[in-house]
C-alpha positions as CSV (number, residue, x, y, z in Angstrom):
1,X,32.6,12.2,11.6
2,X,36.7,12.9,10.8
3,X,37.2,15.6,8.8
4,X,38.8,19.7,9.1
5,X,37.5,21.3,11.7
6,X,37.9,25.6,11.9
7,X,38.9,25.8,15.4
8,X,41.8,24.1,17.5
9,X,40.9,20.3,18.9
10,X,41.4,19.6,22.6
11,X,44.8,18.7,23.9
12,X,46.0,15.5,26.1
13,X,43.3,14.4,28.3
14,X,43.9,14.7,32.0
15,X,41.2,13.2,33.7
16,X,39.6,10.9,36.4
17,X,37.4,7.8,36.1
18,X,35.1,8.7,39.8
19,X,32.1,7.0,41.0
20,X,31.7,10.0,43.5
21,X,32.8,13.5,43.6
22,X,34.5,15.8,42.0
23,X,37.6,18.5,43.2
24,X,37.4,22.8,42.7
25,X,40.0,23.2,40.4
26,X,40.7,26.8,41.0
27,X,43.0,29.0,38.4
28,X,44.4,32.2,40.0
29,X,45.5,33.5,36.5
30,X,41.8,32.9,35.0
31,X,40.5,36.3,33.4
32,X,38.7,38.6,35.6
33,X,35.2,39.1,34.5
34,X,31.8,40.5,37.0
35,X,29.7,37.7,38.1
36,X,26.9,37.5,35.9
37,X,23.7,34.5,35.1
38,X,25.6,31.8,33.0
39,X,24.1,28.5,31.5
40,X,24.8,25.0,30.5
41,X,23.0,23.3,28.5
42,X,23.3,19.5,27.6
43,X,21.6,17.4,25.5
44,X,18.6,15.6,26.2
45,X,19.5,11.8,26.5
46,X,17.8,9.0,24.2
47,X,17.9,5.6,25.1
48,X,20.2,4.0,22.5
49,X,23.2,6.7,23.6
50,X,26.0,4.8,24.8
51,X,27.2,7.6,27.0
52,X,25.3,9.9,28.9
53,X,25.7,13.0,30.6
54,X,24.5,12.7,34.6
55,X,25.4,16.3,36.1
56,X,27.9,19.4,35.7
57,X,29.3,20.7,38.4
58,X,31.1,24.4,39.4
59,X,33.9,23.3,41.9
60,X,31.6,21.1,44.2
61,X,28.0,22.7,42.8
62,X,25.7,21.0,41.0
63,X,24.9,23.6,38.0
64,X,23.3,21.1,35.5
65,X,21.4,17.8,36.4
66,X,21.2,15.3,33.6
67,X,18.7,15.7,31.3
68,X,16.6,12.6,30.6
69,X,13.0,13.3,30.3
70,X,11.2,15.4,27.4
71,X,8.8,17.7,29.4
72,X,5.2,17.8,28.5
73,X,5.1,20.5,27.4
74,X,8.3,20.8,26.1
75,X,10.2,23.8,27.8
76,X,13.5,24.4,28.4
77,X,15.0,22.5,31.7
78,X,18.1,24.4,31.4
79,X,19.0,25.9,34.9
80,X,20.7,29.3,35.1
81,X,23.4,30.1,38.0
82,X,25.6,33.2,39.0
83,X,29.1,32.9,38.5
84,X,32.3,34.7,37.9
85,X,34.3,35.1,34.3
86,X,36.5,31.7,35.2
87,X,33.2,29.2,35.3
88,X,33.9,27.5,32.4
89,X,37.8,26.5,34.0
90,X,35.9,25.2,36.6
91,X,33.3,23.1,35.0
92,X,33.5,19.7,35.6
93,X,31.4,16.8,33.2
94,X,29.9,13.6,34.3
95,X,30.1,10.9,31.9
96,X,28.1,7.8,32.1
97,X,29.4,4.7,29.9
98,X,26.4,2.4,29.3
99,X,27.4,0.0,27.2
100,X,29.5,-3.6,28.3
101,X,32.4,-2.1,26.0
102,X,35.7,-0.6,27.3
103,X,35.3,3.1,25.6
104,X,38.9,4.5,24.8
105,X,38.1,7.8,23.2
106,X,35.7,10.6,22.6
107,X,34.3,13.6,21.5
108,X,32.7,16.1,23.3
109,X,31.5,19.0,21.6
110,X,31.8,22.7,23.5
111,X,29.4,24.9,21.7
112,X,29.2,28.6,22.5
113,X,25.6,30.1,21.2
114,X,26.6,34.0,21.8
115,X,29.0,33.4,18.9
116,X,26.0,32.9,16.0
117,X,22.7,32.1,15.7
118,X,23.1,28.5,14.2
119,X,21.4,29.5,10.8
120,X,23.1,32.1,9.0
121,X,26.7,32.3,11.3
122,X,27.6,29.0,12.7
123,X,28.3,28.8,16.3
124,X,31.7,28.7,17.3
125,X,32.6,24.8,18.3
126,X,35.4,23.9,20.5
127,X,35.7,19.8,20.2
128,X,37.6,18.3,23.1
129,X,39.1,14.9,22.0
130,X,39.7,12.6,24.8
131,X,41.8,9.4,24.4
132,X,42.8,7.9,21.5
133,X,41.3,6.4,18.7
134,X,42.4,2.8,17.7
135,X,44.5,1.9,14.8
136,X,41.5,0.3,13.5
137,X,39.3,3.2,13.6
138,X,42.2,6.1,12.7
139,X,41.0,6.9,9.2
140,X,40.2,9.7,7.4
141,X,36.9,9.2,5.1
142,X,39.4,9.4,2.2
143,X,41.0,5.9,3.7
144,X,44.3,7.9,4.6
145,X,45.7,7.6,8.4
146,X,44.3,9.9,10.4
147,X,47.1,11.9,12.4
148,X,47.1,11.7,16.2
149,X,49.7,13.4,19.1
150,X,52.1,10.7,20.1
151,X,51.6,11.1,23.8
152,X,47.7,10.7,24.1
153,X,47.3,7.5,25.5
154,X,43.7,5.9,25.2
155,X,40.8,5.7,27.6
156,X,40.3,3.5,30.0
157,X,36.5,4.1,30.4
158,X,34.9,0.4,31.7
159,X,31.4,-0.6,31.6
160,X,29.1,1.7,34.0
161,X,32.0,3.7,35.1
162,X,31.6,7.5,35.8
163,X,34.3,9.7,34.0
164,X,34.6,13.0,35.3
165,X,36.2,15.6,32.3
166,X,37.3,18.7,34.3
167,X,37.4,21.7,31.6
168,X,40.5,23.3,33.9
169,X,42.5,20.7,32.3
170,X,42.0,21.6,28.8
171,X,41.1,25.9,29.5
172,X,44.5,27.1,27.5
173,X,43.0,25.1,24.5
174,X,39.5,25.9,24.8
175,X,40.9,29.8,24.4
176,X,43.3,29.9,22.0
177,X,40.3,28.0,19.8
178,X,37.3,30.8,20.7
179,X,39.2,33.9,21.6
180,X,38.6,35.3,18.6
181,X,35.3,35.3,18.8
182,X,34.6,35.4,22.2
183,X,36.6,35.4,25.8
184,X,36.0,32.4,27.4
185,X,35.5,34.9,30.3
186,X,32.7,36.7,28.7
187,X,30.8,34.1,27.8
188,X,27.7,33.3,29.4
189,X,26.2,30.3,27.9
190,X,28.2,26.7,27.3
191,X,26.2,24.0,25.5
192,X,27.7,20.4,25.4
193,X,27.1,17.8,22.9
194,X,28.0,14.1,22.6
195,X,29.8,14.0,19.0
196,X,31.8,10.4,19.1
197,X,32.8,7.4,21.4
198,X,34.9,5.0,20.0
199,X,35.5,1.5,21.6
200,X,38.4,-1.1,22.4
201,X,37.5,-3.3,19.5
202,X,37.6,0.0,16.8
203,X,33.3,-0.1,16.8
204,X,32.0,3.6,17.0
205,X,28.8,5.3,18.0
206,X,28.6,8.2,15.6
207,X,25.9,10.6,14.2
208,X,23.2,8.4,16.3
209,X,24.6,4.9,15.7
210,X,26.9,2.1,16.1
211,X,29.4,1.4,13.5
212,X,32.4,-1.0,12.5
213,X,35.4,0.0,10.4
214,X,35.2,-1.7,7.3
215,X,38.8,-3.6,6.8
216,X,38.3,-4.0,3.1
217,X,37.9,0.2,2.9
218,X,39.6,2.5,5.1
219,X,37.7,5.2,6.4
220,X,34.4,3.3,5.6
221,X,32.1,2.0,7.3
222,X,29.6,-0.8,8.2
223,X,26.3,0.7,9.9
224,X,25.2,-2.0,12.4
225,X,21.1,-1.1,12.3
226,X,18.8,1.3,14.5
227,X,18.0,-2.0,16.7
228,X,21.5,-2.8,18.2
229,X,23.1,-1.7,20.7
230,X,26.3,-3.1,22.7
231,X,24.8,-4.3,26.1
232,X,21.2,-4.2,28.3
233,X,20.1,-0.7,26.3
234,X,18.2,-1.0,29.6
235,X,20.4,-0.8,32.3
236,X,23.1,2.3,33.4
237,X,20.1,4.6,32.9
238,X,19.9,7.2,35.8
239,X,17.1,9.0,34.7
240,X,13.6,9.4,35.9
241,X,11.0,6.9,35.4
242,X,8.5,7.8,32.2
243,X,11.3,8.9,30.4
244,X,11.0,9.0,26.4
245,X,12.9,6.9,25.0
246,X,14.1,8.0,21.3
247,X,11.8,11.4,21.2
């Protein structure tokens, strides 16, 4: 999952490992736009992630539950709210590490669907890298080193913790990678996608599974089966009961 990407990657992480809670982060300088329906929407979660979203939240709202059953039939759970042009500033995500491995970096896709339609003119796709990856892990697919900022630290994400991401810490970024497509300000949808977690011991989870760097080939690796997963794959879930597993 390295590789070029055509829009700028997410700076330093400055964030909070919370159980509870989350703090407005309010930005008098944010872009004035009317108030007007917005929407996030998050993924649906499966039972072998390893991190899973549990709530967004607009300064102290809840915009976005977690999303963790399929409905019968399938419609879209996605809950629209009012808010002014600096909602995205004041997003904040909820992530939920599963597994019994220390995570120290990730991924996290922003996705703004006004900017295509996915077929024929890719959306435009913000990815916010938090952490670091280990030296283990920092490849390229072509085996060479993969280049990282000297002052991002790694996570410290612990078994069954809660990390809250607030998007007001990474907003200049976000911009400078969409504006010239959309304002952030103008935007009224925000979908969010789980792209990469990499772990203490250099293992990933990646395009739906757990992997291990190969030592023998840099930038390879070793798939470790659809079956495994690191930890009780049924504990840490805070979803409803009859949820649906891998559908």
């Amino acid at each position: 999952m390295f590789g070029p990407w055509n829009v700028v990657i997410g700076g330093a992480a400055a964030l909070a490992l919370l159980l509870t809670g989350a703090a407005y982060r309010a930005e008098p300088a944010a872009a004035a736009a009317a108030r007007a329906e917005r929407q996030v929407q998050v993924p649906i979660a499966r039972r072998n992630l390893p991190v899973v979203i549990t709530k967004v939240t607009l300064g102290s709202t809840v915009v976005q539950a977690g999303r963790f059953t399929r409905p019968r039939p399938v419609i879209d759970s996605t809950t629209p709210f009012e808010a002014d042009g600096d909602w995205i500033q004041n997003l904040t995500i909820y992530l939920l590490n599963r597994t019994s491995r220390t995570i120290v970096f990730a991924r996290i896709l922003l996705i703004f669907p006004e900017t295509g339609d996915g077929v024929t003119r890719p959306y435009r796709i913000h990815p916010l890298d938090l952490g670091r990856m280990p030296a283990g892990a920092a490849f390229m697919s072509n085996g060479e080193l993969l280049s990282q900022p000297p002052e991002r630290a790694p996570l410290s994400f612990e078994p069954g913790q809660t990390m809250a991401v607030a998007l007001g810490d990474h907003i200049d970024r976000i911009r400078s990678g969409v504006q010239s497509v959309i304002p952030v300000a103008a935007a009224t949808k925000l979908k969010i996608d789980l792209n990469q977690f990499c772990f203490v011991d250099a293992m990933r989870w990646a395009a739906g599974g757990f992997e291990y760097p190969d030592p023998q080939h840099p930038g390879k690796w070793k798939y470790r089966g659809s079956a495994y997963f690191p930890g009780d794959i049924d504990s840490n879930w805070p979803g409803l009961p009859g949820w649906v597993g891998l559908q």
